[in-house]
C-alpha positions, 0 to 999 in steps of 0.5 A: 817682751819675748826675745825676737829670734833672727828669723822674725827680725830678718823681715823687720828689717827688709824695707825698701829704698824706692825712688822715682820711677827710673832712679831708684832700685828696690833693696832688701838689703837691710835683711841680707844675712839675717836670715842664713844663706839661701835664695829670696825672691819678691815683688816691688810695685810703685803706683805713681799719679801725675796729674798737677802741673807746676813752672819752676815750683808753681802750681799752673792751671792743667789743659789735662796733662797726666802720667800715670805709672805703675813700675813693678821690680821683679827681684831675686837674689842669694845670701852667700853669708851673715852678711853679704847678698847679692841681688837683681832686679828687673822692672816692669814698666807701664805708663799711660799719658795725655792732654786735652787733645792726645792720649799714649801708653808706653809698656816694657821692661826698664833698666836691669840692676845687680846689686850687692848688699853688705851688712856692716854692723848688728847688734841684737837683744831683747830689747835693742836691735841696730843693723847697719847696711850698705849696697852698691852696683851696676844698672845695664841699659836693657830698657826702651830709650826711645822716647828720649830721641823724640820731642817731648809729648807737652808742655809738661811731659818730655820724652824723659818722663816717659822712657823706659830706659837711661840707655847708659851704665849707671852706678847704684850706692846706698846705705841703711840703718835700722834700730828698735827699742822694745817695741818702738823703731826707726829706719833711715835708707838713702841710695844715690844714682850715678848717671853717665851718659846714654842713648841720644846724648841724653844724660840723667842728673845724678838722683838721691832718694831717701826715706825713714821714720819711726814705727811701732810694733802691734805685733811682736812674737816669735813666728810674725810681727805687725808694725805701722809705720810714718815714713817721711821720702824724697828725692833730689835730681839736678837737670839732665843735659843733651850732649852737655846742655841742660834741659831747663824742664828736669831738676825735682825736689820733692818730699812725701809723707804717708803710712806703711804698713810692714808685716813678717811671717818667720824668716820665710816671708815680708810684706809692706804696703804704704802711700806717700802724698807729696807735701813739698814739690820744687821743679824747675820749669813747666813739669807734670809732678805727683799727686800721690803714690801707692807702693807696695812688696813682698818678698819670700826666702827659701 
């Protein structure tokens, strides 16, 4: 098998960590460094349909209460070394909603975040690679936090599933690890979501989002690579409070299994596609969880 040059692996190595709607911060920060220094830019989209209604973890039957969201991160960021990059992202955010008897749409930008992505540790050859990554930063209360004021839509729908914004100065950590044997890999990202409290007393419970598997490489050569990947995600979330009581209708386990699709050209360009279908859903109370998701990104260096 041909070397790999540092180009090519730099976008190997740029996936995401990419949670619920309002926790989760996309990262390429598996890639920061690799690449020399200079600026990316990219696009994250997250496609997620709510539409089955459970009470604390059982599926009930659905008077037609549905989310759906499409959250698109608008990021740029500067490689200031081989190993350290500082990125931000801004979100996009759009979800429509209903019941049987009412329909609403909610549009806007959510919570900007700066990020800072430090690569730790890499080893590179022929036939082994290991890169070892950490972030951490600061989301700011940009987004709309007025849904978390109001009552709650439904039964299974609250204003906190529908803001766009915490209205509070969160805190981001997360690591990452990336290793490849010949033309076999495996990722394993996790960033964890440090909430104070915002806007109308209202305080998000802490949020651990995580994801990895094993992948092979279709494609493997000097200038792009092609890989296809199982990725098994979740996510964990204790209830939120108001003014320290806790809403009994918030706290989520959820796992999700599906392929992704991961593809470079040289060092200048990154894509990714992939769905993820829920094969383990917990929530406590009566709550409106996902059907499935579609994600998807690119990203460019110049």
């Amino acid at each position: 098998m041909q070397a790999l040059s540092l180009s090519v692996l730099a976008g190997i190595v740029a996936l995401p960590t990419m949670g619920c709607d309002l926790c989760a911060v996309y990262s390429v920060s598996e890639a920061s460094g690799a690449a020399g220094r200079g600026f990316y830019a990219g696009l994250a989209e997250q496609y997620t349909r709510f539409g089955t209604l459970q009470e604390d973890g059982h599926k009930i039957a659905n008077d037609g209460e549905y989310i759906n969201s499409s959250v698109a991160q608008v990021f740029a960021g500067y490689t200031f070394s081989d190993r350290l990059s500082l990125q931000l992202n801004l979100p996009i955010i759009y979800r429509s909603f209903g019941s049987s008897d009412a329909h609403g749409s909610e549009n806007g930008v959510g919570d900007l975040s700066l990020v800072a992505n430090y690569r730790v540790y890499q080893k590179m050859g022929e036939a082994f690679t290991f890169t070892w990554t950490a972030l951490g930063g600061v989301k700011f209360p940009t987004g709309d936090s007025a849904r978390l004021g109001g009552d709650d839509f439904s039964a299974g729908i609250g204003g906190h599933d529908l803001a766009l914004g915490s209205g509070s100065f969160d805190g981001v950590v997360g690591t990452g690890i990336f290793a490849r044997w010949t033309k076999l890999f495996l990722t394993a990202n996790t960033q964890y979501s440090i909430r104070s409290e915002g806007d109308f007393g209202h305080q998000y419970a802490n949020d651990l989002t995580w994801s990895g598997g094993p992948g092979y490489f279709l494609a493997l050569g000097h200038t792009y690579t092609l890989a296809l990947q199982a990725v098994v995600s979740g996510e964990y979330k204790g209830k939120d409070t108001f003014y320290g009581v806790a809403d009994p209708d918030s706290a989520e386990t959820i796992v999700y299994l599906g392929p992704q699709v991961n593809f470079t050209w040289g060092g200048s360009l990154s894509a990714q596609a992939g769905v993820d279908v829920p094969v383990s859903i917990f929530g406590t109370g009566v709550q409106v969880v996902p059907d499935y998701r579609i994600h998807m990104a690119v990203t460019f260096r110049f």
